[in-house]
Backbone as XML, in Angstrom:
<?xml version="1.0"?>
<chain id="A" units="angstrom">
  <residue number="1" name="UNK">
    <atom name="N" x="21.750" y="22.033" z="2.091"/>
    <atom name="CA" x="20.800" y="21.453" z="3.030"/>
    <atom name="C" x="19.384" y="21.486" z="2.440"/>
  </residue>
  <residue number="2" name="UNK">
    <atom name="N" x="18.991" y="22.418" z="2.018"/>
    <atom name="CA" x="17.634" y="23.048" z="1.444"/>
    <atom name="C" x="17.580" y="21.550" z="0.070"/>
  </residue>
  <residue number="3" name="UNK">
    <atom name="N" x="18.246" y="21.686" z="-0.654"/>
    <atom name="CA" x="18.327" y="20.587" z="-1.491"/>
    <atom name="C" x="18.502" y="19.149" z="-1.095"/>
  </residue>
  <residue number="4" name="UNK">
    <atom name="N" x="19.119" y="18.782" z="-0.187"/>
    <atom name="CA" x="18.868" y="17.363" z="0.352"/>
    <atom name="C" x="17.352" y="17.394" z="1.161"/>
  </residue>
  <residue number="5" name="UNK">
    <atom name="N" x="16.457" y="18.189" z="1.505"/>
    <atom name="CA" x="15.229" y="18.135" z="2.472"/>
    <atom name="C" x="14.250" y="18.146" z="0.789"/>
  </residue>
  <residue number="6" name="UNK">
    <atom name="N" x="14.865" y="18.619" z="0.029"/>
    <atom name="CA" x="13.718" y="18.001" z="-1.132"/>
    <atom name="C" x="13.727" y="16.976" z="-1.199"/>
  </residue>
  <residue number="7" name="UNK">
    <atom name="N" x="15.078" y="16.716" z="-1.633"/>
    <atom name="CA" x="15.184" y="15.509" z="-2.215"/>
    <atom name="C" x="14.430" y="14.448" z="-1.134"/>
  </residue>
  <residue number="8" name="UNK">
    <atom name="N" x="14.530" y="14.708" z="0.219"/>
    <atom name="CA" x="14.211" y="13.330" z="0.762"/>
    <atom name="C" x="12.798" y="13.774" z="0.937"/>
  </residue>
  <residue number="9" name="UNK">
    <atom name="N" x="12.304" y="14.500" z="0.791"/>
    <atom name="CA" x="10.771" y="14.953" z="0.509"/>
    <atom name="C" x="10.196" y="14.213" z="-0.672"/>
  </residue>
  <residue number="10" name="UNK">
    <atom name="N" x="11.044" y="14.165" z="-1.915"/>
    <atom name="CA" x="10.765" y="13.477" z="-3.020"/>
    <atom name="C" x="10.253" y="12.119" z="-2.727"/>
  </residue>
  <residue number="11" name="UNK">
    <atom name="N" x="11.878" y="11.511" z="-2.407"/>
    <atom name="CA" x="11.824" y="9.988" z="-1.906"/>
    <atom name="C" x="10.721" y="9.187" z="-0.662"/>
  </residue>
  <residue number="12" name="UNK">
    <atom name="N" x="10.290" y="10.178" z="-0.268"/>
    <atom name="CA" x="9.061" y="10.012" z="0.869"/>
    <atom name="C" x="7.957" y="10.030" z="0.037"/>
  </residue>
  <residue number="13" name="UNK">
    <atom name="N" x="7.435" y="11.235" z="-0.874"/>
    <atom name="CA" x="6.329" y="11.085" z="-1.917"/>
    <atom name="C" x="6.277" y="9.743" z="-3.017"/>
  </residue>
  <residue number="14" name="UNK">
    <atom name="N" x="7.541" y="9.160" z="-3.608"/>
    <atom name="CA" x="7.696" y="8.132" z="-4.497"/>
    <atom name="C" x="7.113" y="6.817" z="-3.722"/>
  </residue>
  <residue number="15" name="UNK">
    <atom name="N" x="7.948" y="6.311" z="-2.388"/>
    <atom name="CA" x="7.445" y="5.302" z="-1.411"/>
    <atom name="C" x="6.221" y="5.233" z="-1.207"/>
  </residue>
  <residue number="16" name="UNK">
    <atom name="N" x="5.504" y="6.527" z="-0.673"/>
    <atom name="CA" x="4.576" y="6.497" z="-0.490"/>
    <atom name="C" x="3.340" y="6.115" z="-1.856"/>
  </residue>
  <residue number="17" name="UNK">
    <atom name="N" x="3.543" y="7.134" z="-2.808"/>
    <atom name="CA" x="3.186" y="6.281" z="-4.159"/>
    <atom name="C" x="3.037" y="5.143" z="-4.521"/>
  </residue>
  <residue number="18" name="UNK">
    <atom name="N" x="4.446" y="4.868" z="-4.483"/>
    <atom name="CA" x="4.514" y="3.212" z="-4.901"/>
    <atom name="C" x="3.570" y="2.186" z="-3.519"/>
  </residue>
  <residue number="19" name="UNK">
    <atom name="N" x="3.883" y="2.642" z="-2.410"/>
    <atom name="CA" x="2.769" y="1.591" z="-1.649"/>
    <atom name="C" x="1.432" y="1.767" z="-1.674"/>
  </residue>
  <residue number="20" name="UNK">
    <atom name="N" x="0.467" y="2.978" z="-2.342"/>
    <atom name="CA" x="-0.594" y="3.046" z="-2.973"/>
    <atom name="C" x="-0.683" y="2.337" z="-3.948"/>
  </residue>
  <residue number="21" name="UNK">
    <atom name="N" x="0.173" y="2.643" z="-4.893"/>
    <atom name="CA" x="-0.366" y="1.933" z="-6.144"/>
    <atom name="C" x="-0.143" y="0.471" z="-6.179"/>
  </residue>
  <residue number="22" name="UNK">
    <atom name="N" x="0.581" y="-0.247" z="-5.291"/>
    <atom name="CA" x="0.816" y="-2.139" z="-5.036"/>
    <atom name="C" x="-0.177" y="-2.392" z="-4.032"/>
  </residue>
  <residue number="23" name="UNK">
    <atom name="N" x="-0.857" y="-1.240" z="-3.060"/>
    <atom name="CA" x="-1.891" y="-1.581" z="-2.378"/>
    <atom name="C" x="-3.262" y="-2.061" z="-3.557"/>
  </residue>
  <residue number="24" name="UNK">
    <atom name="N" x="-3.666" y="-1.024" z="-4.198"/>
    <atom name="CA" x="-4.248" y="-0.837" z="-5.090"/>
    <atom name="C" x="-4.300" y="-1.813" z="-5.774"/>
  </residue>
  <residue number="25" name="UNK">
    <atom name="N" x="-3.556" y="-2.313" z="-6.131"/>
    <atom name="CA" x="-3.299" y="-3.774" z="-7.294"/>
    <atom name="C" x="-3.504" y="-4.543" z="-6.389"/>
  </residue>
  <residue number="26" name="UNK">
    <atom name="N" x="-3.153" y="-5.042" z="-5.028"/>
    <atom name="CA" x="-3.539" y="-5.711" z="-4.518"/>
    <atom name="C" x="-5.114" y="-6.377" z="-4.297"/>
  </residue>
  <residue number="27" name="UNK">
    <atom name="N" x="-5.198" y="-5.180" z="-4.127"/>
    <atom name="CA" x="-7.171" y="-4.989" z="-3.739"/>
    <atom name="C" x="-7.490" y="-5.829" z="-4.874"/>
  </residue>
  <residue number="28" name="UNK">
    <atom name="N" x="-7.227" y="-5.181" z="-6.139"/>
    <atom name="CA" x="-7.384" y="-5.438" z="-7.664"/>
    <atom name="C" x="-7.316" y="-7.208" z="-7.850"/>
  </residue>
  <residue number="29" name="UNK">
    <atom name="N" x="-6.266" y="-7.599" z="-7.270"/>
    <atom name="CA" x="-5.678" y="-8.954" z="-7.276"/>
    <atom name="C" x="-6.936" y="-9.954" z="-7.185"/>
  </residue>
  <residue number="30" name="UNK">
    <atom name="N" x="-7.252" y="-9.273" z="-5.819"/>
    <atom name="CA" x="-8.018" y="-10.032" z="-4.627"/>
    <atom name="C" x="-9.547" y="-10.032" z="-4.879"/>
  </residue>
  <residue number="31" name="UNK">
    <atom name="N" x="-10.016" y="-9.104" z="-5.740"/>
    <atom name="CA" x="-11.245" y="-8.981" z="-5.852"/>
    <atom name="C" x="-11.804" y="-9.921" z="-6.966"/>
  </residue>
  <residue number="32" name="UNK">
    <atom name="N" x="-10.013" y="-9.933" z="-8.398"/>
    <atom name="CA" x="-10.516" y="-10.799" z="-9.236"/>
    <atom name="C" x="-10.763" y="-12.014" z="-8.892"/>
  </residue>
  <residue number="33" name="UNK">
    <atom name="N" x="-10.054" y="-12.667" z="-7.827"/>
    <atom name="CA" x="-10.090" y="-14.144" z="-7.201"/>
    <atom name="C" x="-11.083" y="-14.097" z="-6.443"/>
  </residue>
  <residue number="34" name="UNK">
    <atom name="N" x="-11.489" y="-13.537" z="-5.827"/>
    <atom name="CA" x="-13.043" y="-13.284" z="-5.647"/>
    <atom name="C" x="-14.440" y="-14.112" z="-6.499"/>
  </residue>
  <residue number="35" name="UNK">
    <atom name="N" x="-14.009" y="-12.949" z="-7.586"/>
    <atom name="CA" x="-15.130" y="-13.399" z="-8.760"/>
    <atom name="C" x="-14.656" y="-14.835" z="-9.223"/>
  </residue>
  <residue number="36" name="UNK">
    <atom name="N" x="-13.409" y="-14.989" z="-9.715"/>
    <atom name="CA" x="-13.170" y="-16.388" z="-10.241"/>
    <atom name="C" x="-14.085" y="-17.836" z="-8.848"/>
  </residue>
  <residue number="37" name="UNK">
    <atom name="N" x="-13.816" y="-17.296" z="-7.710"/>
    <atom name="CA" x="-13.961" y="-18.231" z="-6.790"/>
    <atom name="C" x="-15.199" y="-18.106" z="-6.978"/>
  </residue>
  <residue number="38" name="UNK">
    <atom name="N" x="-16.174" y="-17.527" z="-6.213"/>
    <atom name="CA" x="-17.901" y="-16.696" z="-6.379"/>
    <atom name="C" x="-18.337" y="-17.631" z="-7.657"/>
  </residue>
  <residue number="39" name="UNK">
    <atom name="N" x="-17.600" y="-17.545" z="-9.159"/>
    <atom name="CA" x="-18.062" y="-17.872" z="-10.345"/>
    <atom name="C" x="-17.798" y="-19.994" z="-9.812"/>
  </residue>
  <residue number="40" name="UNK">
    <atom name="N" x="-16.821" y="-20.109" z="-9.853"/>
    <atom name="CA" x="-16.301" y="-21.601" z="-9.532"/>
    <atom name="C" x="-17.577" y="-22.090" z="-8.907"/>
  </residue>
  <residue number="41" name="UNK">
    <atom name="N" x="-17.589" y="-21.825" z="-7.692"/>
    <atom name="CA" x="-18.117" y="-22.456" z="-6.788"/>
    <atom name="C" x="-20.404" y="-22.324" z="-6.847"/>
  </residue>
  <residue number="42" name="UNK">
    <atom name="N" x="-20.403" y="-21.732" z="-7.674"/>
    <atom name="CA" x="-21.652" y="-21.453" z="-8.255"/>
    <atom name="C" x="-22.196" y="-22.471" z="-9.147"/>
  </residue>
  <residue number="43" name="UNK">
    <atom name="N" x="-20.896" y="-22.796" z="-10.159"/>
    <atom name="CA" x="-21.202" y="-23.782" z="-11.440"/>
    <atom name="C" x="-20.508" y="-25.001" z="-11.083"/>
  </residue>
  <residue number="44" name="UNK">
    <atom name="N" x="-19.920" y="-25.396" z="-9.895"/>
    <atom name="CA" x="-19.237" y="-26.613" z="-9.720"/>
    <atom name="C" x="-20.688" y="-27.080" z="-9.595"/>
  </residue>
  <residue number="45" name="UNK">
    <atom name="N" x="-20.764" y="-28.710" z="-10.438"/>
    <atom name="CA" x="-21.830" y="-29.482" z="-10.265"/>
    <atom name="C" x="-22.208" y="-30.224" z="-8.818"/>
  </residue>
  <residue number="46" name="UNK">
    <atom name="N" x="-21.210" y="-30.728" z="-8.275"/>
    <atom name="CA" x="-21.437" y="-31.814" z="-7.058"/>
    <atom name="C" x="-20.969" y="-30.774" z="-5.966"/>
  </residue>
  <residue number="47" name="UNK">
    <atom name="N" x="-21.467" y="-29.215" z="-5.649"/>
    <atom name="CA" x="-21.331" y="-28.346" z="-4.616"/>
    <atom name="C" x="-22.807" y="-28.367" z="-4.075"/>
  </residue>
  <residue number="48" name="UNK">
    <atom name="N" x="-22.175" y="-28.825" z="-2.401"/>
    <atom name="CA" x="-23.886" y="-28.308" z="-1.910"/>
    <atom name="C" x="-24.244" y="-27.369" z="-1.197"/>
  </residue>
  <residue number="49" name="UNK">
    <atom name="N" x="-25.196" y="-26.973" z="-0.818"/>
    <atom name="CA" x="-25.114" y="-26.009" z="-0.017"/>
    <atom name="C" x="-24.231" y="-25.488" z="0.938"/>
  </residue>
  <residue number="50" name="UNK">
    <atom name="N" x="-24.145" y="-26.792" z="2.154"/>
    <atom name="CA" x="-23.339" y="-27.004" z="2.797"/>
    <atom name="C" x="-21.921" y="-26.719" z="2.677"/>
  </residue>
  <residue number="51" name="UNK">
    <atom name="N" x="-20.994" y="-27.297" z="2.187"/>
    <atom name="CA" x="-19.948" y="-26.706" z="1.094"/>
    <atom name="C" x="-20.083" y="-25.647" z="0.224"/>
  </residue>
  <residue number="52" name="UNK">
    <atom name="N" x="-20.836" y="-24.982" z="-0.100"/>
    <atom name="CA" x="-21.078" y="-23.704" z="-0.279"/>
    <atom name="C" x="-20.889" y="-22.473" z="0.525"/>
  </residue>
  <residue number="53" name="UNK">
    <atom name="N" x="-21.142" y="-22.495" z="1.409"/>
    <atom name="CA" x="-21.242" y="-21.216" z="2.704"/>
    <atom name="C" x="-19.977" y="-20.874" z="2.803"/>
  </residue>
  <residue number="54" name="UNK">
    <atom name="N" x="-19.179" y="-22.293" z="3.603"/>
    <atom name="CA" x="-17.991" y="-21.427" z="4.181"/>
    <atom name="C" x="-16.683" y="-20.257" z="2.878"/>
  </residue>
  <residue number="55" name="UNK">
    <atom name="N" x="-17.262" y="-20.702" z="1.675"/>
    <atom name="CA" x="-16.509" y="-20.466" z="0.652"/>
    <atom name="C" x="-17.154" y="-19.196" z="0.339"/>
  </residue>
  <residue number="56" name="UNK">
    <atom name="N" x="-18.281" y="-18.782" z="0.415"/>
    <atom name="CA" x="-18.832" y="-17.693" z="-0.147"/>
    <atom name="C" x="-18.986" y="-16.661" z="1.635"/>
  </residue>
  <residue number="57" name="UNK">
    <atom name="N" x="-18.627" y="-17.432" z="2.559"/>
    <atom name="CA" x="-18.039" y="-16.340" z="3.628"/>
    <atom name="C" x="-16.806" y="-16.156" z="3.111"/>
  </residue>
  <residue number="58" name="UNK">
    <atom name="N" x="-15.635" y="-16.928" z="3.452"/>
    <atom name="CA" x="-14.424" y="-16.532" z="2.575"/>
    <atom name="C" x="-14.560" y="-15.568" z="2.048"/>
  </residue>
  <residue number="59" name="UNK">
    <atom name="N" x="-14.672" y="-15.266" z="0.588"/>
    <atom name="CA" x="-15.252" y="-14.281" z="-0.328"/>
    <atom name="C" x="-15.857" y="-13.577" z="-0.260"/>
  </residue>
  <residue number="60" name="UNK">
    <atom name="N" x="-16.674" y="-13.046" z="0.936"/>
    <atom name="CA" x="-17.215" y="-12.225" z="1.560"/>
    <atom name="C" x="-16.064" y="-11.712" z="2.241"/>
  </residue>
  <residue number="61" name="UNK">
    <atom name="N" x="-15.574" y="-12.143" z="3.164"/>
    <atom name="CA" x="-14.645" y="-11.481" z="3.903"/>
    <atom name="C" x="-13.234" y="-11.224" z="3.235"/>
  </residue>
  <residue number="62" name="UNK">
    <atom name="N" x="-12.819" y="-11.357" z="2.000"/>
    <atom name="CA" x="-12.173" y="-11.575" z="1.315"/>
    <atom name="C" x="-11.901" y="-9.845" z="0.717"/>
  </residue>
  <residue number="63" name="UNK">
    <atom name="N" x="-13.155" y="-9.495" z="0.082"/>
    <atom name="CA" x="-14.098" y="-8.795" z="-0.803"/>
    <atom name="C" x="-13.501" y="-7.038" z="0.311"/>
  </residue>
  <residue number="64" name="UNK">
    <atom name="N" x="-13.959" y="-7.616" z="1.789"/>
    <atom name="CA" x="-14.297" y="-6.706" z="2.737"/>
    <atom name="C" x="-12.734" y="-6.278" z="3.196"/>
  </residue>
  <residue number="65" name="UNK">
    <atom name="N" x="-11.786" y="-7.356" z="2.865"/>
    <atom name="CA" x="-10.007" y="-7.310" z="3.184"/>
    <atom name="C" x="-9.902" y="-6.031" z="1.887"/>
  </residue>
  <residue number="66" name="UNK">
    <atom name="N" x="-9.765" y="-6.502" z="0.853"/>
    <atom name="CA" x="-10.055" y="-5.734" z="-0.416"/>
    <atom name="C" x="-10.208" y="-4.430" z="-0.270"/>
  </residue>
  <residue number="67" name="UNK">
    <atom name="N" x="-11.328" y="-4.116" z="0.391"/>
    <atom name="CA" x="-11.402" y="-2.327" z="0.604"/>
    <atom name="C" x="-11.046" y="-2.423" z="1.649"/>
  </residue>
  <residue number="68" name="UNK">
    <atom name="N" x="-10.193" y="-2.873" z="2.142"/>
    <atom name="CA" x="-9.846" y="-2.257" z="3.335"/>
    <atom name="C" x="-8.286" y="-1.393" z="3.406"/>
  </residue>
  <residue number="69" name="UNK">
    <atom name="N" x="-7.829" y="-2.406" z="2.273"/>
    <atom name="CA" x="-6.731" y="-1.919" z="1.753"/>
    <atom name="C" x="-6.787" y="-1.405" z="0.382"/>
  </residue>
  <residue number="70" name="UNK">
    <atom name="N" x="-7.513" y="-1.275" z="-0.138"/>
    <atom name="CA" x="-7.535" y="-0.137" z="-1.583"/>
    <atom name="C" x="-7.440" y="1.482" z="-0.881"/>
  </residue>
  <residue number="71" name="UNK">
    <atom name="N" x="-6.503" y="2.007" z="-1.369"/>
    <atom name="CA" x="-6.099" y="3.546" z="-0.999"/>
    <atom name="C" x="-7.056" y="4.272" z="-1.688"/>
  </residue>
  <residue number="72" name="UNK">
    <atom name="N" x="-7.928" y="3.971" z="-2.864"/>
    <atom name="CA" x="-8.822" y="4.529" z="-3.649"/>
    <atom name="C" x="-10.287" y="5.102" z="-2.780"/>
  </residue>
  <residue number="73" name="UNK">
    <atom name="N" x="-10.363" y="3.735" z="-1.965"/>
    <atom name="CA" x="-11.330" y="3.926" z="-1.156"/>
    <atom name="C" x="-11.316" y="4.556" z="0.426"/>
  </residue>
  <residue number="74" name="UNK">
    <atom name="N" x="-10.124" y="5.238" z="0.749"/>
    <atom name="CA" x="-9.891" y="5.998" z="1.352"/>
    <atom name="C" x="-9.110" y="7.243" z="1.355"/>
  </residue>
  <residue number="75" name="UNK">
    <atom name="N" x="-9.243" y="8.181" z="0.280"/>
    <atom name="CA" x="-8.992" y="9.332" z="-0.284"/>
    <atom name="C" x="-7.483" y="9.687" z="0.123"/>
  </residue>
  <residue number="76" name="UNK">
    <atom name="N" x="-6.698" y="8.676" z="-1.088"/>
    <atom name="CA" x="-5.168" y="8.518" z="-0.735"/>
    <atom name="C" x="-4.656" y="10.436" z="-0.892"/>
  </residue>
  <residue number="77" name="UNK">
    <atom name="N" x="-3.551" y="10.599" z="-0.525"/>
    <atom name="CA" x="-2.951" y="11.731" z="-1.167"/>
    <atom name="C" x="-1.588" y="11.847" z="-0.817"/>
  </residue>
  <residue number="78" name="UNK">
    <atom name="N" x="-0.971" y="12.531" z="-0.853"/>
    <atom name="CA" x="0.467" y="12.601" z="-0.419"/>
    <atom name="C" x="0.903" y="12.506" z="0.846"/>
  </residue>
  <residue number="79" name="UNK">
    <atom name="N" x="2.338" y="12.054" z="1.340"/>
    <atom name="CA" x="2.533" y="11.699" z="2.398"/>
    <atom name="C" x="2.104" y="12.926" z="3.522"/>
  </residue>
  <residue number="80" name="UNK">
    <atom name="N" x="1.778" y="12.966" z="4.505"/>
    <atom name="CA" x="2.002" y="14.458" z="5.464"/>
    <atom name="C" x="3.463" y="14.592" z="5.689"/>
  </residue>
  <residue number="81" name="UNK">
    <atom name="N" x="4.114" y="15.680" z="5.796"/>
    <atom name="CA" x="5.322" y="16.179" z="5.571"/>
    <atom name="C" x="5.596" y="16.776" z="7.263"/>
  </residue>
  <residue number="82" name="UNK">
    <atom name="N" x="6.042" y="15.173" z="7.708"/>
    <atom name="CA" x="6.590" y="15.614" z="8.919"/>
    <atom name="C" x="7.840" y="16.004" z="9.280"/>
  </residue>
  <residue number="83" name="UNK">
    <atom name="N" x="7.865" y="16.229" z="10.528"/>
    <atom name="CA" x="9.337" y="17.033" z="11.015"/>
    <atom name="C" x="10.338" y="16.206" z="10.368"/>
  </residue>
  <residue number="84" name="UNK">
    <atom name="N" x="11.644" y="16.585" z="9.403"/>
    <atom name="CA" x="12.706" y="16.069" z="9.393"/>
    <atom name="C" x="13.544" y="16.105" z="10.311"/>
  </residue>
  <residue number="85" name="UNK">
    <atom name="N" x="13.902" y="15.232" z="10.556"/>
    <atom name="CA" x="15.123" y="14.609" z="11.888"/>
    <atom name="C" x="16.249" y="14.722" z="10.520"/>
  </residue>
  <residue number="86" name="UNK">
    <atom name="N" x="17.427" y="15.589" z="11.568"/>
    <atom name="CA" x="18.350" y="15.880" z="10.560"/>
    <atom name="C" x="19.383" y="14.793" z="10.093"/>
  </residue>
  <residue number="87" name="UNK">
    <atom name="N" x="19.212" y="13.900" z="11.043"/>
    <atom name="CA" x="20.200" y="12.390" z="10.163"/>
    <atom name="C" x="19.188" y="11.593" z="9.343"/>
  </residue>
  <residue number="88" name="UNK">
    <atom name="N" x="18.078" y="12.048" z="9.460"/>
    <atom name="CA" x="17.343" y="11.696" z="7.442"/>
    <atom name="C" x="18.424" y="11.960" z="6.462"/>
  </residue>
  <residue number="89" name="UNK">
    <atom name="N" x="18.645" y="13.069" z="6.700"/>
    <atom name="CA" x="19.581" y="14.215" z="5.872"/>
    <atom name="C" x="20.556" y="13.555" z="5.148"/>
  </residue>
  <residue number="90" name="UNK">
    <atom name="N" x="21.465" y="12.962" z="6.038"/>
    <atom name="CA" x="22.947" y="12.360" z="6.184"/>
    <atom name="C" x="22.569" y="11.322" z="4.315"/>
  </residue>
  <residue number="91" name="UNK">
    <atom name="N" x="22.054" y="11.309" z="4.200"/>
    <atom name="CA" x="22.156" y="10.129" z="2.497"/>
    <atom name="C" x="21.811" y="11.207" z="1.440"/>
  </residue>
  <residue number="92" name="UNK">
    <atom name="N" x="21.679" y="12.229" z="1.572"/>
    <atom name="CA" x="21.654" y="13.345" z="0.882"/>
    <atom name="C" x="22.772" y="14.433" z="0.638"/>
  </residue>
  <residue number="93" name="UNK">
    <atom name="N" x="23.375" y="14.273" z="1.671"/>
    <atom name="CA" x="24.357" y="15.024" z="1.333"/>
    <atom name="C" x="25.643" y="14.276" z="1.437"/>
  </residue>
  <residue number="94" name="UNK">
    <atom name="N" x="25.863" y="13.669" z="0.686"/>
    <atom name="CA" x="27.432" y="13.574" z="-0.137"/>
    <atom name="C" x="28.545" y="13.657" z="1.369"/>
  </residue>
  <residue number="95" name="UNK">
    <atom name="N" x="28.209" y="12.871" z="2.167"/>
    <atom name="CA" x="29.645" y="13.068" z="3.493"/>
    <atom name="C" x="29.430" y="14.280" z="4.502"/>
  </residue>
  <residue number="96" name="UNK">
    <atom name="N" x="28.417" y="15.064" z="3.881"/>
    <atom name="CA" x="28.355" y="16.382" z="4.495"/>
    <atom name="C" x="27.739" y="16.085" z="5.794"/>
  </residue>
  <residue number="97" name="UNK">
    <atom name="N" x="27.890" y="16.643" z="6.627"/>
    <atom name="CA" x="26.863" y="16.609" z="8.484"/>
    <atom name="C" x="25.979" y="17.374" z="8.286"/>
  </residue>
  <residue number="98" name="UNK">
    <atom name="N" x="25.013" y="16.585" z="8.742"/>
    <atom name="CA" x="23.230" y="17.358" z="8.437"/>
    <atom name="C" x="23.394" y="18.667" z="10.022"/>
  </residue>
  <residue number="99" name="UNK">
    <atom name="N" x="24.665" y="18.407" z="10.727"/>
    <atom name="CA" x="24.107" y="19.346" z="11.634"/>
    <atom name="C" x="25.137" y="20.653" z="11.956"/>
  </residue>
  <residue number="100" name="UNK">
    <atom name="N" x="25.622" y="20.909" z="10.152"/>
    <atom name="CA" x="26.016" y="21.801" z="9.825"/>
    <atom name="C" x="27.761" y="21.699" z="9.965"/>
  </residue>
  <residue number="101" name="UNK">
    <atom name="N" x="28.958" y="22.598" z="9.089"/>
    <atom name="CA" x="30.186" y="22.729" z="9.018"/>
    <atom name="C" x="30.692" y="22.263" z="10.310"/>
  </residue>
  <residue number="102" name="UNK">
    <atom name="N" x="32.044" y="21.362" z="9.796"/>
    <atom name="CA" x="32.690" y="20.959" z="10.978"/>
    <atom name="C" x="32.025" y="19.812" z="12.038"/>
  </residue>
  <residue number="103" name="UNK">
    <atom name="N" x="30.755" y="19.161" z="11.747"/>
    <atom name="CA" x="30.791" y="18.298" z="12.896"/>
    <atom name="C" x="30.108" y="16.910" z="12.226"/>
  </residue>
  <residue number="104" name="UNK">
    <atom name="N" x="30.095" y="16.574" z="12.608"/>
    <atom name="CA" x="29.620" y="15.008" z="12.025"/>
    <atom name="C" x="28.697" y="14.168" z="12.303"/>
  </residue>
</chain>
């Protein structure tokens, strides 16, 4: 038992990982299209003001999506290690009943 509550302790820390670090890239994604857009729409010749704004709100609010979801910018860390519910259990142990000998 003690060994399947790691293990799914593990698999809770990895998930959680991995959706930091694709958050993260995300942000990353979004910020470069940002600049590419910001840069575009600066040096396009026949842009006017007018046609200007709503694109550099975009990108403003774009920018502001960005940190909202970067985990960097909100002091990611490991999952909190809540109560295990004992049919978590049940994919850890090999057929065994998380709620001990004999029952299922």
């Amino acid at each position: 038992m003690e060994q399947a509550r790691l293990d799914l302790l593990h698999d809770r820390r990895v998930k959680a990982l991995r959706e930091q670090a694709e958050a993260w890239h995300e942000a990353n994604r979004i910020r470069a299209y940002c600049d590419a857009l910001d840069q575009h729409i600066t040096t396009a010749l026949a842009v006017t003001p007018e046609e200007q704004q709503p694109v550099t709100e975009w990108s403003t609010w774009a920018r502001r999506y960005a940190d909202d979801i970067d985990p960097l910018l909100h002091h990611p860390g490991p999952p909190h290690d809540r109560k295990i519910d004992p049919e978590e259990l049940r994919p850890y142990l090999q057929g065994r009943s998380p709620h001990g000998p004999g029952r299922r």
